[in-house]
N, C-alpha and C positions, 0 to 999 in steps of 0.2 A: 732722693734719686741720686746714684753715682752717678760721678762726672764719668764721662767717656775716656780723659785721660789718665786714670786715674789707673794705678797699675801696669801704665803703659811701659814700654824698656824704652823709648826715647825720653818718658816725662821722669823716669829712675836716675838716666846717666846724666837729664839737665840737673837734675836735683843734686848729684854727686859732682857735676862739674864745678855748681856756684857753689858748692862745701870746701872742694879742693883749694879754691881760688880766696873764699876767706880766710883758710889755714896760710894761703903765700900773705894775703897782708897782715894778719898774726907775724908770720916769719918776718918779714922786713921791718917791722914795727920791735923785735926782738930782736934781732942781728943786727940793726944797722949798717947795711953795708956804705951807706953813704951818709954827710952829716954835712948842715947846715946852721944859718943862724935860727935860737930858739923859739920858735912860735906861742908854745903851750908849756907847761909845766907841771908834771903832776906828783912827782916825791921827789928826791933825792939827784938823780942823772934821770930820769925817766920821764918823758914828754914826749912833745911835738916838735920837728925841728925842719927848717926845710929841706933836707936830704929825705925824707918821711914822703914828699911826694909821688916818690916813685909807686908806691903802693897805691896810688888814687887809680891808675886802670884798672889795677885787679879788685879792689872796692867796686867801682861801676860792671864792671864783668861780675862779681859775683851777685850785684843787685837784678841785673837784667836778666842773669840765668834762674836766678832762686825766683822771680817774681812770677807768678803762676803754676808755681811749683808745691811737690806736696807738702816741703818745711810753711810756704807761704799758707796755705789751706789753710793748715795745719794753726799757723799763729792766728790767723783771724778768725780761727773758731776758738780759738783759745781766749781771746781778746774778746768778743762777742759772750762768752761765758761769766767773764770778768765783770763785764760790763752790768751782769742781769741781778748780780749782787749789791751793784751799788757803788764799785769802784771803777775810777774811771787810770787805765793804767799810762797815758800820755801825760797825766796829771802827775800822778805818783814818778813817775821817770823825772819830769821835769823840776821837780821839787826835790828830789833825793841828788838830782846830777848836778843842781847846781848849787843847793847846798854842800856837797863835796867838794865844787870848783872854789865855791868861796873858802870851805875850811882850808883846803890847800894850801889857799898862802895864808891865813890866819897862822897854820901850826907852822910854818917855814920864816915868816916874820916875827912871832915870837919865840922861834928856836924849840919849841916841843922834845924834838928827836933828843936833845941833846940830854932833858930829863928824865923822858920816859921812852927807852929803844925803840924804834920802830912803829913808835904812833902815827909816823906822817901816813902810814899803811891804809888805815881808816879811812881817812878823808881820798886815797887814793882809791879804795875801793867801793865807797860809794859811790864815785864821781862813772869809774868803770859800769855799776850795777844802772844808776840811774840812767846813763846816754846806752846802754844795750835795751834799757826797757824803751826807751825812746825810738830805736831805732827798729825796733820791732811794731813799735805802734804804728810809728810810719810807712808802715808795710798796707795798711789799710787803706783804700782808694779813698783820696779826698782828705783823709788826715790831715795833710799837711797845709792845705787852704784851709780845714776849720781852726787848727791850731796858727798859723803864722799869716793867715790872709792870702800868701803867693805857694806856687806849687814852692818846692822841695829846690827846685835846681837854681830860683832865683834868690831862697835864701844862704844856700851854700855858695853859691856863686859871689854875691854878695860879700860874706865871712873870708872867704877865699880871697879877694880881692884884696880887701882889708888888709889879712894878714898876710899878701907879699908883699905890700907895702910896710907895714911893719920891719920884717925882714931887710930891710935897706938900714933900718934905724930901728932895732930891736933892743939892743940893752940899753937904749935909752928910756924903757919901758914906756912907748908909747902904743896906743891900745886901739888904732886906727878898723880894726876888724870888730872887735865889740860897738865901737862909734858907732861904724855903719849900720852894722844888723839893726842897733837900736834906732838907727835915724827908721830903717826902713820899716821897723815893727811897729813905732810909733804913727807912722803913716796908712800903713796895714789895719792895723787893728784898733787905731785914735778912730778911726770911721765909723767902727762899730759898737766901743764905749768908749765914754770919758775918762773913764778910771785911768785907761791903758796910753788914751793920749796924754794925759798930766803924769801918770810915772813914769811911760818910756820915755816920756818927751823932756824929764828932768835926769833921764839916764844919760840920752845924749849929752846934754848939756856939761854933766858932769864928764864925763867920759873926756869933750872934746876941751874941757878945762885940761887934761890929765895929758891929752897930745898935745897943747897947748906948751906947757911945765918942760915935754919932752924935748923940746925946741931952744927951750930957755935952761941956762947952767945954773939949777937952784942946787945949791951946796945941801939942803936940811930934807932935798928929797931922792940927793942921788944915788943912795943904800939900799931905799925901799925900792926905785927902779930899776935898780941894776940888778936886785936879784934872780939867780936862776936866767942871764941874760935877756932881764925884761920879761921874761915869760910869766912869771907869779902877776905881775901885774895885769897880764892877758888872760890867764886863769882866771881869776877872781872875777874881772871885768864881764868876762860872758858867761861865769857860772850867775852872777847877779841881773844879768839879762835873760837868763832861760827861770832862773826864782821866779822872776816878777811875770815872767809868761806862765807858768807854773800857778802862782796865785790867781793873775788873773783868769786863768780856768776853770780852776777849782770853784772861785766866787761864780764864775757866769753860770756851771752847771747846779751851784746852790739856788740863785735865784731863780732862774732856769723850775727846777726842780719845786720852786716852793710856787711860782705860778702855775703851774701844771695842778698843782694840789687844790690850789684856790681856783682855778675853772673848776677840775671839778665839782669841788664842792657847792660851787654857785647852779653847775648844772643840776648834780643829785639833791641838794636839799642837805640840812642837818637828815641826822638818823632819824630822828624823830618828830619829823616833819611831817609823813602819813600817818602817825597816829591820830584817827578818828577823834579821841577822845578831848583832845587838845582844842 
């Protein structure tokens, strides 16, 4: 059955309005017109900094306009398609985005570019592929409680938090915004398994060693913090916070997946369990 709005010239121009309004945080994400201390880090000059804020209205504007819209349809029958194959695409985002977040500073800490031109690209462009596939998936009602336990606004809000405190004391590479997410993922999702409460919970740990360090003038770790004004440190930190959400997925739809096979089978019988002759 068509939706009613479907073709409509009001649900057209909302659909062209929240397009337009991603193109402006595209644009301010490329121009810079304004610039801050660095938050994020993802090649070369290119990141997250906080002048980058300005762009957070037109993000929430173009969420709110696009969300019942026919690009939104549009992804979650796409996603719903994806799904019937066997892949789960929240998984895959979160496994490709923050594997990219970690190579980031891998290839920035051991100097790659300097080798091979233009390799830090790579890990830039996974990191870009997997958080778009992410934030498509998140388009799906409820996504964001199956995946993080809390809607959507308390883990950015969260992150957010974090990293304007960072921002006070950023090239001292302290990593106060991955901290948090993981304290609060750890508590989210330790509820629902163990797995997630022993590795978030040794994320944090580690994490709040590293803000710890950031406080203290350790001479043998002030290179690695400082680079990219702290921000490589913040890359890595929450690209290895969204991995280990990304694993733990992936496991819970295997197991998931393998008791659903085992009911049935206790329901149906082996195959050849009607055979008379047996």
């Amino acid at each position: 059955m068509t939706s009613t709005t479907e073709g409509h010239p009001g649900d057209l121009l909302r659909t062209l309005a929240g397009l337009v309004a991603l193109v402006g945080v595209l644009v301010v994400f490329v121009i810079e017109p304004f610039h801050g201390p660095v938050l994020l880090s993802l090649a070369g000059s290119h990141g997250l900094d906080l002048g980058d804020v300005v762009a957070v209205p037109l993000a929430l504007a173009a969420f709110f306009l696009l969300r019942g819209s026919r690009c939104h349809r549009w992804t979650i029958r796409t996603q719903n398609a994806v799904k019937q194959t066997g892949w789960d695409p929240m998984a895959i985002g979160l496994l490709a985005g923050g594997s990219g977040m970690v190579l980031v500073q891998v290839f920035r800490e051991l100097d790659l570019s300097g080798t091979v031109p233009h390799i830090g690209v790579v890990p830039a462009a996974l990191t870009a592929a997997g958080l778009t596939v992410v934030a498509l998936a998140l388009l799906e009602p409820g996504s964001a409680d199956e995946t993080f336990g809390v809607p959507l606004a308390v883990v950015l809000g969260v992150l957010g938090i974090g990293l304007l405190i960072d921002a006070t004391d950023g090239p001292a590479g302290s990593v106060v915004g991955p901290t948090l997410l993981a304290a609060l993922l750890t508590i989210t999702l330790g509820r629902r398994r163990l797995a997630a409460l022993w590795s978030l919970g040794l994320l944090t740990v580690l994490f709040f060693l590293v803000d710890l360090s950031a406080l203290v003038d350790l001479r043998f770790l002030e290179a690695d913090r400082e680079l990219d004004g702290g921000g490589l440190m913040r890359t890595g930190a929450l690209g290895l916070v969204l991995l280990v959400v990304g694993v733990l997925r992936l496991s819970q739809r295997a197991t998931t997946s393998s008791n659903t096979h085992a009911r049935t089978t206790i329901v149906t019988g082996p195959t050849n369990a009607t055979d008379p002759n047996l």
